[in-house]
Structures are given as C-alpha cells and as structure tokens.
PDB file of N, CA, C, O and CB in Angstrom:
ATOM      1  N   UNK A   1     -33.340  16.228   7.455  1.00  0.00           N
ATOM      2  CA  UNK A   1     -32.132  16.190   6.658  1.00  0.00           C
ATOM      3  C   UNK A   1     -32.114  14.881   5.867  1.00  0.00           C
ATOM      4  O   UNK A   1     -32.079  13.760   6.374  1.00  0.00           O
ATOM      5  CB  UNK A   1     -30.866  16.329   7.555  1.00  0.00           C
ATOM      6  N   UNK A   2     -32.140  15.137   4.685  1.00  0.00           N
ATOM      7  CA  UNK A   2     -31.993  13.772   3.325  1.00  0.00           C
ATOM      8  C   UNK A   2     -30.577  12.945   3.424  1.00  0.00           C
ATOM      9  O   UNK A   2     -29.472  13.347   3.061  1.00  0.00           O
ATOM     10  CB  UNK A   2     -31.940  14.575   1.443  1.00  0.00           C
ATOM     11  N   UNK A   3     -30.844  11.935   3.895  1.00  0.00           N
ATOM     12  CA  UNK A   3     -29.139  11.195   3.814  1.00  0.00           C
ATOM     13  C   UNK A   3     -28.593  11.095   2.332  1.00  0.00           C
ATOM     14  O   UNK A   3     -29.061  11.090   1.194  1.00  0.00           O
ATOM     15  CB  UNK A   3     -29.102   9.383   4.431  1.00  0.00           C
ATOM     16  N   UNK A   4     -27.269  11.012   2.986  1.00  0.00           N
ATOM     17  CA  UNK A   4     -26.358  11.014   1.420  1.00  0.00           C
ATOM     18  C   UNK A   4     -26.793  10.138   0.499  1.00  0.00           C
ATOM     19  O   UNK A   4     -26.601  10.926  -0.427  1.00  0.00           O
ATOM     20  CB  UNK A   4     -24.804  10.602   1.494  1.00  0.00           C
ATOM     21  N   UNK A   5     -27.100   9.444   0.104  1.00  0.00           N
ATOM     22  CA  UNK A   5     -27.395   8.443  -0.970  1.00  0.00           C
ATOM     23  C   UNK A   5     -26.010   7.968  -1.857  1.00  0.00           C
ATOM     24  O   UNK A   5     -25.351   6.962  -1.594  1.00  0.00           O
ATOM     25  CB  UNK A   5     -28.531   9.151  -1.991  1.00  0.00           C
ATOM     26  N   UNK A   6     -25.706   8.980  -3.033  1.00  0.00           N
ATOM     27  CA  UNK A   6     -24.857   9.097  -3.482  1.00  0.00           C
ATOM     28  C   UNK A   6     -23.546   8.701  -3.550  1.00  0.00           C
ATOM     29  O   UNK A   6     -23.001   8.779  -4.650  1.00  0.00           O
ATOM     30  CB  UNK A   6     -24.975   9.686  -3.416  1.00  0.00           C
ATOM     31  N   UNK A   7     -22.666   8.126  -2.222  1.00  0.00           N
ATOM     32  CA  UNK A   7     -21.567   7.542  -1.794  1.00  0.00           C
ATOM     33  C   UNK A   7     -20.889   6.728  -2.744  1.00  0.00           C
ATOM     34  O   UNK A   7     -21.604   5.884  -3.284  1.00  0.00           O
ATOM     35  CB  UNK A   7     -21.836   6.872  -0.747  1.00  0.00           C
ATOM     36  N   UNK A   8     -19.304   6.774  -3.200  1.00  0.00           N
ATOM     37  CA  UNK A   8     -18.648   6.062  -3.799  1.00  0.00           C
ATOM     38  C   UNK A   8     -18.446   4.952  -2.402  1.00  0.00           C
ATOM     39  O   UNK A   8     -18.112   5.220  -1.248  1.00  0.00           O
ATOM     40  CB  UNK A   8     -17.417   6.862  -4.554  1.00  0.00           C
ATOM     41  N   UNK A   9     -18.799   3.622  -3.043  1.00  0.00           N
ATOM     42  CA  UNK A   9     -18.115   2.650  -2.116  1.00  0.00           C
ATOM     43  C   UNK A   9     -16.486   2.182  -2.409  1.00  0.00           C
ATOM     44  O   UNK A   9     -16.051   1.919  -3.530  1.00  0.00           O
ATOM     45  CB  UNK A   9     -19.025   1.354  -2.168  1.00  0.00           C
ATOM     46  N   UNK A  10     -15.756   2.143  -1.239  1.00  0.00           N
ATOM     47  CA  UNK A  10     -14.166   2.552  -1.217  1.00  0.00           C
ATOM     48  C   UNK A  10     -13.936   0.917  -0.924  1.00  0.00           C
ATOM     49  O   UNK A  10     -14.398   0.582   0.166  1.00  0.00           O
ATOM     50  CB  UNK A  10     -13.478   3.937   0.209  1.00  0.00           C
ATOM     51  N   UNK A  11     -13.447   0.074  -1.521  1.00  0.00           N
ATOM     52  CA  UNK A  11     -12.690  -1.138  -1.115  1.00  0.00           C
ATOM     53  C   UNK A  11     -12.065  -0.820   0.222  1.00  0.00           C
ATOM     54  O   UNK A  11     -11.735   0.342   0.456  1.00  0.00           O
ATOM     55  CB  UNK A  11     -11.579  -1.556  -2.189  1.00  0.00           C
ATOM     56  N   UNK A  12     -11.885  -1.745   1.089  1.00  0.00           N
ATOM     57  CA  UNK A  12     -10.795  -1.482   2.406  1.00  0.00           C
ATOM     58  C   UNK A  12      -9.489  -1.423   2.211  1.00  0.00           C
ATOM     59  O   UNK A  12      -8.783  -1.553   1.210  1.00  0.00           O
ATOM     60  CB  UNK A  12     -10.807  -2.491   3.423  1.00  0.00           C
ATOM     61  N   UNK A  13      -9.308  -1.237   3.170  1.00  0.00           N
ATOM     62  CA  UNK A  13      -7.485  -0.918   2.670  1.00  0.00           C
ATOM     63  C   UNK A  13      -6.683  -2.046   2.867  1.00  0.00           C
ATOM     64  O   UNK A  13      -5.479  -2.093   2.613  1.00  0.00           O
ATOM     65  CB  UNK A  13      -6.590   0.317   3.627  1.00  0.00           C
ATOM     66  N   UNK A  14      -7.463  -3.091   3.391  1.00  0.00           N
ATOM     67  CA  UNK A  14      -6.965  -4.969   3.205  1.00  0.00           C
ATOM     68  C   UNK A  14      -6.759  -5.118   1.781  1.00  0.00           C
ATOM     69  O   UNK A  14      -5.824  -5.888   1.559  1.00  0.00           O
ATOM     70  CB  UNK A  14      -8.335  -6.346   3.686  1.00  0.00           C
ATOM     71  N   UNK A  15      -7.327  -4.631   0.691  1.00  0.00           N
ATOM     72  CA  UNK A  15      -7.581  -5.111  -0.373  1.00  0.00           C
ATOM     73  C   UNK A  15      -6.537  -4.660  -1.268  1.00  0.00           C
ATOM     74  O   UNK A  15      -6.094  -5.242  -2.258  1.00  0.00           O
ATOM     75  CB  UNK A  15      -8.819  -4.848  -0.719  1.00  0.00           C
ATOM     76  N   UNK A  16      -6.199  -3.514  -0.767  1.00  0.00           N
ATOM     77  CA  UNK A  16      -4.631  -2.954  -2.095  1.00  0.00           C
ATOM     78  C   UNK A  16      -3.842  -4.265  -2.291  1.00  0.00           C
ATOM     79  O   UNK A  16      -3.701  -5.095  -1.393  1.00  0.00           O
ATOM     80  CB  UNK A  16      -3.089  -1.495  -1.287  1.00  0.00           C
ATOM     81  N   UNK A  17      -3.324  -4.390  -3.567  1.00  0.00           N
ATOM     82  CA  UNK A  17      -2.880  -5.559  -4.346  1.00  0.00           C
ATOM     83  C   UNK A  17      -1.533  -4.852  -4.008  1.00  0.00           C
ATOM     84  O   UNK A  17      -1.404  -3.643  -3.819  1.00  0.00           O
ATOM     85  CB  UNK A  17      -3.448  -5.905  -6.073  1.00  0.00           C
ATOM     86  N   UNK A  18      -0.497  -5.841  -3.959  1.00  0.00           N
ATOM     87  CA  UNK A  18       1.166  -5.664  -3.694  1.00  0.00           C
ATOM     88  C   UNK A  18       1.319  -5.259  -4.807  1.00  0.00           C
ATOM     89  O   UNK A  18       0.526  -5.392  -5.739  1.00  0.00           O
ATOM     90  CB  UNK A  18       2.207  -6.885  -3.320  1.00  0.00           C
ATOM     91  N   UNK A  19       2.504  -4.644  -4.822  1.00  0.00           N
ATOM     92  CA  UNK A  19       3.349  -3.843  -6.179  1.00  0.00           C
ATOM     93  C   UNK A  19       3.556  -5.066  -7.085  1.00  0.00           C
ATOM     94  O   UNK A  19       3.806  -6.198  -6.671  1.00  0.00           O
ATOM     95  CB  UNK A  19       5.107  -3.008  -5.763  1.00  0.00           C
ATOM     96  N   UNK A  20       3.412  -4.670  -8.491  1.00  0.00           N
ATOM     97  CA  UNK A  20       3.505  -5.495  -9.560  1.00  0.00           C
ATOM     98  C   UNK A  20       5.427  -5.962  -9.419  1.00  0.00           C
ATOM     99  O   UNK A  20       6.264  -5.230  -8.889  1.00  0.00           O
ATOM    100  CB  UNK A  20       2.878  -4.506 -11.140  1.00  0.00           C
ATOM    101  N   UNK A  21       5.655  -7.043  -9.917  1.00  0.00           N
ATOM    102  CA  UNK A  21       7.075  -7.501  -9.992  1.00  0.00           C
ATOM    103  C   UNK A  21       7.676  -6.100 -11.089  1.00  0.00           C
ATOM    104  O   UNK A  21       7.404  -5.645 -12.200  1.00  0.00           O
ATOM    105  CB  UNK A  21       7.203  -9.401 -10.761  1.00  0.00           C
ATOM    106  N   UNK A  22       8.504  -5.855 -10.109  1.00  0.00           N
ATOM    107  CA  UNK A  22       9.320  -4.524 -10.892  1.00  0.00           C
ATOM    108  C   UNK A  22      10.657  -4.853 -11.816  1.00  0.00           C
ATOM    109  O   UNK A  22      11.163  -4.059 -12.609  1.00  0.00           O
ATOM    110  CB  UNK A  22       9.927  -3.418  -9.643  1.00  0.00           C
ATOM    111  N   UNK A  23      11.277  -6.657 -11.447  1.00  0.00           N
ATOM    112  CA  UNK A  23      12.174  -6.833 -12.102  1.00  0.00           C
ATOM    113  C   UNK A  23      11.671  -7.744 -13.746  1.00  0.00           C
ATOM    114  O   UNK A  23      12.290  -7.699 -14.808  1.00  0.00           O
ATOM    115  CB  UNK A  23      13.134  -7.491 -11.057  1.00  0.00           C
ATOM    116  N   UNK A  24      10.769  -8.276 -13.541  1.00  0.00           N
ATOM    117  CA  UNK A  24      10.285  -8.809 -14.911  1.00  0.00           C
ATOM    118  C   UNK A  24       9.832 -10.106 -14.301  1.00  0.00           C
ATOM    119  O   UNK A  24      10.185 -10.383 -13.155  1.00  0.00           O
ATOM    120  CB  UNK A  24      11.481  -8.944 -16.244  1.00  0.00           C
ATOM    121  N   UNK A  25       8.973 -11.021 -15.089  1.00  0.00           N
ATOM    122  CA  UNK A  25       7.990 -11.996 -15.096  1.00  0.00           C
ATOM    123  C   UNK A  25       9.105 -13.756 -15.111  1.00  0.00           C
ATOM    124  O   UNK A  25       8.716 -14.898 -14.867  1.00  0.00           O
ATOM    125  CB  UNK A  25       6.828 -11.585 -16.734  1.00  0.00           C
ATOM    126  N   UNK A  26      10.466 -13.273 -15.488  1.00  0.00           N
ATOM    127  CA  UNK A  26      11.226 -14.444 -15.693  1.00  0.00           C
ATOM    128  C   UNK A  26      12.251 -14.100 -14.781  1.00  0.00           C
ATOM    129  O   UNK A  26      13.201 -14.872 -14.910  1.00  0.00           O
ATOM    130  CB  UNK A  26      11.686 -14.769 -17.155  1.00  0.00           C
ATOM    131  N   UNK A  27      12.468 -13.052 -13.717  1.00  0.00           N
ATOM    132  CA  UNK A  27      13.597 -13.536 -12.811  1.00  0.00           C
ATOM    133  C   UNK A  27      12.775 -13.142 -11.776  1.00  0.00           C
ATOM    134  O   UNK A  27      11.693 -12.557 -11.738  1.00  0.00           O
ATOM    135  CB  UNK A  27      15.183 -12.908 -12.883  1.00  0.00           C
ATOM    136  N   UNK A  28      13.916 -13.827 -10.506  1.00  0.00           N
ATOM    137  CA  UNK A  28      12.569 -14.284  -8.955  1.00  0.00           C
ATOM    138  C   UNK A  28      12.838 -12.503  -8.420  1.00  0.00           C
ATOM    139  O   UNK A  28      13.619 -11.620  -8.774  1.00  0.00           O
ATOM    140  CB  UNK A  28      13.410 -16.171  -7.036  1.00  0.00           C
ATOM    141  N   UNK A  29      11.787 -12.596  -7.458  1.00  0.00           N
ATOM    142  CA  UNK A  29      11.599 -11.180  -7.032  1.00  0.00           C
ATOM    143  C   UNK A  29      12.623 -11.461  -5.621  1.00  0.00           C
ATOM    144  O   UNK A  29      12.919 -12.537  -5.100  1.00  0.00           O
ATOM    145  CB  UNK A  29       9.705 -10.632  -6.739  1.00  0.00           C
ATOM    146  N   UNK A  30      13.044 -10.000  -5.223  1.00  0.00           N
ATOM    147  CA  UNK A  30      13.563  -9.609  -4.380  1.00  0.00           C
ATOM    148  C   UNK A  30      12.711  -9.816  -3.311  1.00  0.00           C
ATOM    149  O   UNK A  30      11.509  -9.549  -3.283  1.00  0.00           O
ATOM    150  CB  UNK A  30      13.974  -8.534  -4.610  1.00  0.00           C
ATOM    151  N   UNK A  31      13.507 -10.393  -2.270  1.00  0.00           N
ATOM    152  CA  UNK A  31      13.049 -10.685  -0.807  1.00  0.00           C
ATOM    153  C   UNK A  31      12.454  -9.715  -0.422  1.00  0.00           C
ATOM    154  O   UNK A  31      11.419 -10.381  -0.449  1.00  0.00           O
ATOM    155  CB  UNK A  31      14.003 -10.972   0.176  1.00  0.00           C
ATOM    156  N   UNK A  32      11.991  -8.412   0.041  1.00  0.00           N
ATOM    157  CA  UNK A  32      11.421  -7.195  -0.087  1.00  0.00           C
ATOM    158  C   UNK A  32      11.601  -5.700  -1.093  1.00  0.00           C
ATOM    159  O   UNK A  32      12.417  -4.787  -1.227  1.00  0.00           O
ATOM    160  CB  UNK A  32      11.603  -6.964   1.010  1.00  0.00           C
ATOM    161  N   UNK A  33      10.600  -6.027  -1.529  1.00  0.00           N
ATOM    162  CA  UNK A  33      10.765  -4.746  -2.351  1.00  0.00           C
ATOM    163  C   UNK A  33       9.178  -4.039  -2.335  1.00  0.00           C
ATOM    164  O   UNK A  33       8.037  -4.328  -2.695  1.00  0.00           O
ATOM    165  CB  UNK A  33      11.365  -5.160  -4.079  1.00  0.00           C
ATOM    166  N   UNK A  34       9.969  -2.843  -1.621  1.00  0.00           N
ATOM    167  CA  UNK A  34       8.485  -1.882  -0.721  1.00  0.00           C
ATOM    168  C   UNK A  34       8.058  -1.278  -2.287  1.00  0.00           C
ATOM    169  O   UNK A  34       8.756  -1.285  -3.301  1.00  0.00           O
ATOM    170  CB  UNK A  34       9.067  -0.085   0.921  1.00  0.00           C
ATOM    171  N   UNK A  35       6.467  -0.685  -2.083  1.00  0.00           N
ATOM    172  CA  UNK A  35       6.136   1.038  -2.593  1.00  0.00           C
ATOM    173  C   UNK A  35       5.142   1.467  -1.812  1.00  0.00           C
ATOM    174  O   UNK A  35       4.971   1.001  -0.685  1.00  0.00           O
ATOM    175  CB  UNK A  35       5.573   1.339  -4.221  1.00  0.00           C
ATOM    176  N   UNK A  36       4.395   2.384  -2.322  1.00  0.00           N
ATOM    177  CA  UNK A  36       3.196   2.935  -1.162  1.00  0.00           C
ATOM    178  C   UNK A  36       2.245   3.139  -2.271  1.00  0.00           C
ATOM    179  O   UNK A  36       2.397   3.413  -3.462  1.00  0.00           O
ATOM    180  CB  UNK A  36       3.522   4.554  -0.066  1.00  0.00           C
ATOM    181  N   UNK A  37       1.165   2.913  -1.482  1.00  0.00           N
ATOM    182  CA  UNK A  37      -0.258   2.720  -2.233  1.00  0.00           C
ATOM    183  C   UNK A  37      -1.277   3.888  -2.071  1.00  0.00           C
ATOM    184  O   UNK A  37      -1.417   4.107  -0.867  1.00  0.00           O
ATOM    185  CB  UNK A  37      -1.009   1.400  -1.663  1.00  0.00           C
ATOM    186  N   UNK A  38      -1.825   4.485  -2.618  1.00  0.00           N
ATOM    187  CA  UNK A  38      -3.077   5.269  -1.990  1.00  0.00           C
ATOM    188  C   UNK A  38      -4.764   4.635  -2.179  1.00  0.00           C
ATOM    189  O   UNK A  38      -5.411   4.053  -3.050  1.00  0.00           O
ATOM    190  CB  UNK A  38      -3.021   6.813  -2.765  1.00  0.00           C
ATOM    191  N   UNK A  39      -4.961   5.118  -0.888  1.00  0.00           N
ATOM    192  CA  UNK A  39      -6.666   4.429  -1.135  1.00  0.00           C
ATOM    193  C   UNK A  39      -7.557   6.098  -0.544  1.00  0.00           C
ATOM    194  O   UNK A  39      -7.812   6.243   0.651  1.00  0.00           O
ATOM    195  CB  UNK A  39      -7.156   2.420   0.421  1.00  0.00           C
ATOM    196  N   UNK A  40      -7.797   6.825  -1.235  1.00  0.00           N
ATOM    197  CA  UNK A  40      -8.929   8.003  -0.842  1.00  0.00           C
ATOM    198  C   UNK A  40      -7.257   8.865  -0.630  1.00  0.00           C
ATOM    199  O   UNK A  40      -6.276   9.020  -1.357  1.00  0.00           O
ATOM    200  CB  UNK A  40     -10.424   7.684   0.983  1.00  0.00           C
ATOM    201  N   UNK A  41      -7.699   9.343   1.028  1.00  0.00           N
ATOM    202  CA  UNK A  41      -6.776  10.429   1.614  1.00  0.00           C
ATOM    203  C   UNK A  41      -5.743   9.333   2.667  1.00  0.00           C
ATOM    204  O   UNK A  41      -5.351   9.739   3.761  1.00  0.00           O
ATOM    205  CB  UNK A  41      -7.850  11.852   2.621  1.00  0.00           C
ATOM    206  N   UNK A  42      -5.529   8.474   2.350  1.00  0.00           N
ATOM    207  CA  UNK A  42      -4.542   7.091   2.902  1.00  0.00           C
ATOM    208  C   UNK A  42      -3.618   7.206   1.838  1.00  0.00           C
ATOM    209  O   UNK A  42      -3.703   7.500   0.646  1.00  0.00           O
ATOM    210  CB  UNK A  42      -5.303   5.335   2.981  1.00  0.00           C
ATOM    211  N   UNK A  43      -2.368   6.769   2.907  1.00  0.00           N
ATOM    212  CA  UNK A  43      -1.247   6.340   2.165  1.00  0.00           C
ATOM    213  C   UNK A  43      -0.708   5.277   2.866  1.00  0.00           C
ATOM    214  O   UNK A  43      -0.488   5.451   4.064  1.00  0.00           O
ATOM    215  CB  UNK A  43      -0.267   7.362   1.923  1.00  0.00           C
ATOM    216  N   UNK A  44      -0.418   4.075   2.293  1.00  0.00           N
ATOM    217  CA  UNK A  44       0.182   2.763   2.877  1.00  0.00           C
ATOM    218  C   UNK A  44       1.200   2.125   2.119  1.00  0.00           C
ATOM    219  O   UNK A  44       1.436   2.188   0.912  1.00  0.00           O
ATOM    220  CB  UNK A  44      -0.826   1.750   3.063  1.00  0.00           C
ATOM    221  N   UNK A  45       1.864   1.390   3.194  1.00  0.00           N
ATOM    222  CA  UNK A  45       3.478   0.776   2.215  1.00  0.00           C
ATOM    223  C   UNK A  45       2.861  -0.444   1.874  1.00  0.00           C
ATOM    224  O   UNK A  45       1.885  -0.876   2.487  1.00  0.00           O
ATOM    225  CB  UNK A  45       5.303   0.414   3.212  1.00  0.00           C
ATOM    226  N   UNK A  46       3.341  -0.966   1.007  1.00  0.00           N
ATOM    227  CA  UNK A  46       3.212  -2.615   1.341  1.00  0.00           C
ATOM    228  C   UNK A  46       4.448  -3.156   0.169  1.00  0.00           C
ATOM    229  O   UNK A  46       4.919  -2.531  -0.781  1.00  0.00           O
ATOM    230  CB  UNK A  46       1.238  -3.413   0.937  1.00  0.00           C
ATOM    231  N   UNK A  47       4.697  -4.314   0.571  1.00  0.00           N
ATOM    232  CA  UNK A  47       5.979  -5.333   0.186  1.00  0.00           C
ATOM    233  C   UNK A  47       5.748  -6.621  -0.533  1.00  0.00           C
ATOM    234  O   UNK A  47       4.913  -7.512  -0.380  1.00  0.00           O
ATOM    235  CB  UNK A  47       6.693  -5.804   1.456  1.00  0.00           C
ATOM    236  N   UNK A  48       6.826  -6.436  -1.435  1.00  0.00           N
ATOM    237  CA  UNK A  48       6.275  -8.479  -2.118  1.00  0.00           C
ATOM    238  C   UNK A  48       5.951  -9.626  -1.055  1.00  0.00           C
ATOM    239  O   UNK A  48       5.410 -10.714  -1.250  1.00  0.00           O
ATOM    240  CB  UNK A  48       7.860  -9.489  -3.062  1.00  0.00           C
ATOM    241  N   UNK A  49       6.408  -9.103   0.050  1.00  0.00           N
ATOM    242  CA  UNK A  49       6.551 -10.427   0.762  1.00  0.00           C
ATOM    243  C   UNK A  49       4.992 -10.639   1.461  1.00  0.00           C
ATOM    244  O   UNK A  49       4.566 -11.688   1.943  1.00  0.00           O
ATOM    245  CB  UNK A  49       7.927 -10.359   2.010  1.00  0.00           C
ATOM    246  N   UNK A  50       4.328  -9.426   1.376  1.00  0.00           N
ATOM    247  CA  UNK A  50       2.873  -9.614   1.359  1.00  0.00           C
ATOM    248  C   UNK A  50       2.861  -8.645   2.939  1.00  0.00           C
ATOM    249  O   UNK A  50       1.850  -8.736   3.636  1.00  0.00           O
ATOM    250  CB  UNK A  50       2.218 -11.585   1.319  1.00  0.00           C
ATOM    251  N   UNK A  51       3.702  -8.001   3.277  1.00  0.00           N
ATOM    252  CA  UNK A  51       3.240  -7.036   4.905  1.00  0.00           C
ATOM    253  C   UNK A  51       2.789  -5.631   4.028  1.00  0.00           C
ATOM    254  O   UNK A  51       3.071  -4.951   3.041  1.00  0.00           O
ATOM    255  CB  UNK A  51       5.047  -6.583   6.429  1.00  0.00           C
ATOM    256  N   UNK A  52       1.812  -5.761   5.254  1.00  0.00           N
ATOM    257  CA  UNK A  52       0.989  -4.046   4.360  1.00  0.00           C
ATOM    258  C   UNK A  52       1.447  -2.974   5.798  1.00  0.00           C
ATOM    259  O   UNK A  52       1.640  -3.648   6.810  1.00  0.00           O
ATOM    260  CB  UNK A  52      -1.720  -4.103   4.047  1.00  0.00           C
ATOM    261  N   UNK A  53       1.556  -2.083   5.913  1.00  0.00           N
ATOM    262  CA  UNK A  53       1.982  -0.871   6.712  1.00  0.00           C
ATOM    263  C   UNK A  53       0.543  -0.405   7.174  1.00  0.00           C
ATOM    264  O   UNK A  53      -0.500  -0.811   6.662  1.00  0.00           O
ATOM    265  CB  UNK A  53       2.892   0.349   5.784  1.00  0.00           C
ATOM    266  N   UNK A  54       0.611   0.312   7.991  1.00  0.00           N
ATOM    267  CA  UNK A  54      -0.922   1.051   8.711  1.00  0.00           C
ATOM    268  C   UNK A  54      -0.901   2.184   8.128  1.00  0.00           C
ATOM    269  O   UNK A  54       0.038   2.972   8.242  1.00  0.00           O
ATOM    270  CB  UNK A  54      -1.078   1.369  10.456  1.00  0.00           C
ATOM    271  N   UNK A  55      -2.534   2.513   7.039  1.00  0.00           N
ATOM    272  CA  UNK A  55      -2.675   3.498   6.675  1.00  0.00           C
ATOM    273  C   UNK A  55      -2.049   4.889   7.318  1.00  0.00           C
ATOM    274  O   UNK A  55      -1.789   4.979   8.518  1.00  0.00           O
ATOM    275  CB  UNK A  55      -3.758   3.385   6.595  1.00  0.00           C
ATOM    276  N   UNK A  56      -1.854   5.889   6.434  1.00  0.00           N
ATOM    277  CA  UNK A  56      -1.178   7.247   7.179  1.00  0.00           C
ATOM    278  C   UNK A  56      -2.025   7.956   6.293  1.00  0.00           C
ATOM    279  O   UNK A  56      -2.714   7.513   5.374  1.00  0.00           O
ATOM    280  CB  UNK A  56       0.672   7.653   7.130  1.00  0.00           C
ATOM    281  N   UNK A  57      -1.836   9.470   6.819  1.00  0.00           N
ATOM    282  CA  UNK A  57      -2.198  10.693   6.133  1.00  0.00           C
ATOM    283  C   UNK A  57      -1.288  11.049   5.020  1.00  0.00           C
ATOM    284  O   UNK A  57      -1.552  11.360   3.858  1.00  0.00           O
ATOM    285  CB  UNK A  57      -2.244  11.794   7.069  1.00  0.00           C
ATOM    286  N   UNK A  58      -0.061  10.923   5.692  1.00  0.00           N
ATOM    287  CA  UNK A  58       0.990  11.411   5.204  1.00  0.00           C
ATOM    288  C   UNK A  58       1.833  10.593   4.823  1.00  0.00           C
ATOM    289  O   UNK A  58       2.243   9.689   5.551  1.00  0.00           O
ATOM    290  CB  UNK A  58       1.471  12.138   5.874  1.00  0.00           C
ATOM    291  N   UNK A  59       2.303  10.823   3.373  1.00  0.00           N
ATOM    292  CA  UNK A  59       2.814   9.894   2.167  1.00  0.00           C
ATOM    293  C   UNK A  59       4.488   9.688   3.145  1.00  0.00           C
ATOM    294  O   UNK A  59       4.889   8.557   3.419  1.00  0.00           O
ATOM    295  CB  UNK A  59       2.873  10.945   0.109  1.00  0.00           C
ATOM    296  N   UNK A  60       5.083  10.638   3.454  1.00  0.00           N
ATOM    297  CA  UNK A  60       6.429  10.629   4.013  1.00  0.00           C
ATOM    298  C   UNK A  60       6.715   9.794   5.107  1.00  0.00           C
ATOM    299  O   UNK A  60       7.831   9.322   5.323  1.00  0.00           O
ATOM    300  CB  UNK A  60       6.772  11.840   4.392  1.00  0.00           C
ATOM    301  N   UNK A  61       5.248   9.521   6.124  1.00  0.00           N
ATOM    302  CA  UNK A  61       5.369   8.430   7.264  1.00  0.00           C
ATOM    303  C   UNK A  61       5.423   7.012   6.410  1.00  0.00           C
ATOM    304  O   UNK A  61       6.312   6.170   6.539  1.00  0.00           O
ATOM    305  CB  UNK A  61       3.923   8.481   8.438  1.00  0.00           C
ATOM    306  N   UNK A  62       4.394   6.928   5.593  1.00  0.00           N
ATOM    307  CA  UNK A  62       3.927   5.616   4.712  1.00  0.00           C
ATOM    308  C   UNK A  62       5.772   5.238   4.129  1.00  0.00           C
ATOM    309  O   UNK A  62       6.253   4.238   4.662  1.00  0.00           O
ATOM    310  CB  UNK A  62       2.412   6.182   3.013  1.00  0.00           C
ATOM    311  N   UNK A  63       6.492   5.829   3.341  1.00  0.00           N
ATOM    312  CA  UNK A  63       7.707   5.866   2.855  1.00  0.00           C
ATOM    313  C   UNK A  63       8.821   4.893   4.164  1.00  0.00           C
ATOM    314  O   UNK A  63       9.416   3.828   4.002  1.00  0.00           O
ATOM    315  CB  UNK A  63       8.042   7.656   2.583  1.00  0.00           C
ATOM    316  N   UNK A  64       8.755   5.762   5.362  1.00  0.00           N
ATOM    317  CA  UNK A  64       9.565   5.674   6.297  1.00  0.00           C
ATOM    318  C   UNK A  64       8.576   4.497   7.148  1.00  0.00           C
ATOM    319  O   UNK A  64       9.116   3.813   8.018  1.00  0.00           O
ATOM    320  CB  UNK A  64       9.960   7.202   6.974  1.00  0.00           C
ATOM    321  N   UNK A  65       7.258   4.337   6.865  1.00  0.00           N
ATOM    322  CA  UNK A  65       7.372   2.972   7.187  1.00  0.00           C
ATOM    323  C   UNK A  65       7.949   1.643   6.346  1.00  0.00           C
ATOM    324  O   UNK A  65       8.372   0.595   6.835  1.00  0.00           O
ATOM    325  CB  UNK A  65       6.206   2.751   7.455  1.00  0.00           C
ATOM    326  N   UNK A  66       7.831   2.021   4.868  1.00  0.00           N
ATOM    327  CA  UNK A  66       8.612   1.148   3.934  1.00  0.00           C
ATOM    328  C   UNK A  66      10.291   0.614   4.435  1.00  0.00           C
ATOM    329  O   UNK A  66      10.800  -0.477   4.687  1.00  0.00           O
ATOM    330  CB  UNK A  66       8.692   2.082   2.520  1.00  0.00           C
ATOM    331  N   UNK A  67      10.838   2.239   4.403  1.00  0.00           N
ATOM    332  CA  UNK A  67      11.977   1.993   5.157  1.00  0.00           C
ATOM    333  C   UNK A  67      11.995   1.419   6.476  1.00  0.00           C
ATOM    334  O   UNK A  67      12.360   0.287   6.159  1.00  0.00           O
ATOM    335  CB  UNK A  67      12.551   3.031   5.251  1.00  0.00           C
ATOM    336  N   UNK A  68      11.921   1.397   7.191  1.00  0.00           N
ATOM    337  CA  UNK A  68      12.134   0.407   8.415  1.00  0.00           C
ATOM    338  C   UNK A  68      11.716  -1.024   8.057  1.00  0.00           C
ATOM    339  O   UNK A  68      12.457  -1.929   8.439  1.00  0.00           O
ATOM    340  CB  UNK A  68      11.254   0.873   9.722  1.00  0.00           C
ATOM    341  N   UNK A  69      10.695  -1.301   7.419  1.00  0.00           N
ATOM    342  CA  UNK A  69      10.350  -2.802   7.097  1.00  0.00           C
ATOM    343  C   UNK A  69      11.622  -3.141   6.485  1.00  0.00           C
ATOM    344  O   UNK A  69      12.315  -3.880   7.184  1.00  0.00           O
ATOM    345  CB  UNK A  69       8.994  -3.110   6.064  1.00  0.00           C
ATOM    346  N   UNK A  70      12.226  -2.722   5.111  1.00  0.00           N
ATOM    347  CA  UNK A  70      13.220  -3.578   4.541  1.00  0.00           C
ATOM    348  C   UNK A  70      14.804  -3.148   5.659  1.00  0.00           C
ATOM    349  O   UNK A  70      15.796  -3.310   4.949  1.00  0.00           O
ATOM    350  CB  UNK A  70      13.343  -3.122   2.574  1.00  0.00           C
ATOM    351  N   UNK A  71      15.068  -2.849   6.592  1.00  0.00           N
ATOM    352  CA  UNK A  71      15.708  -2.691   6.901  1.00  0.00           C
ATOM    353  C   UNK A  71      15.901  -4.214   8.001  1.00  0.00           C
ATOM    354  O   UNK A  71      16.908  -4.909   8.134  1.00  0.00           O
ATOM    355  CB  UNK A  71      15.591  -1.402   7.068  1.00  0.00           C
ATOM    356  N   UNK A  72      14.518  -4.368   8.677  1.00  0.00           N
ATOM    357  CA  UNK A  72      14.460  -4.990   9.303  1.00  0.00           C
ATOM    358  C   UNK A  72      15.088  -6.895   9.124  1.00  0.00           C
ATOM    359  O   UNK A  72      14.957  -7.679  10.063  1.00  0.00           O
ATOM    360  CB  UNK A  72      13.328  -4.537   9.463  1.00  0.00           C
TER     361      UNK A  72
END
C-alpha cells in the first residue's frame, strides 16, 4: 500500500489568531468579546483577552463554550 503523500498540512489549533477588533482601531476593546473559529472539522471559541476554548465537533458546544467564558 503507497502512503498518502499528498496531505494538506493543517496549522494547530494553538495558532487561530483572536477575532479582529470588532469595535474599530481607535476605541479600546471590550474586556471579552468571544467568536468561534474553524480549523478542518473543529470548531473553537476564542476571546480578545487571548483564552481559546477546546476544539469541538460541534459549532453549538464551541458557541456555549463562548457563553460561559464571558459570563464568567
């Protein structure tokens, strides 16, 4: 059997960059402000304040981990 060769190499999921400033470049950002990221078949939250969430399958856990972080 011929190994794959072919493979897209996938950055880790350390590497997703935080959400761009959503209020603009001249006023300060909000103490948390979640979204969710995809990397392949992953979905992860992550926050300005720099906490990333544990990859999920499912976009709706990734969300409701957003929610509980800013709640916290």
């Amino acid at each position: 059997m011929d190994p794959h060769t072919e493979a897209t190499l996938v950055p880790p999921l350390a590497a997703v960059p935080l959400p761009r400033d959503p209020i603009g470049p001249d006023l300060p950002l909000p103490d948390h402000a979640t979204s969710t990221s995809e990397r392949g078949s992953f979905s992860l939250a992550v926050c300005t304040c720099g906490w990333r969430g544990p990859a999920r399958r499912s976009r709706d856990l990734a969300r409701k981990d957003a929610t509980r972080h800013t709640a916290e």
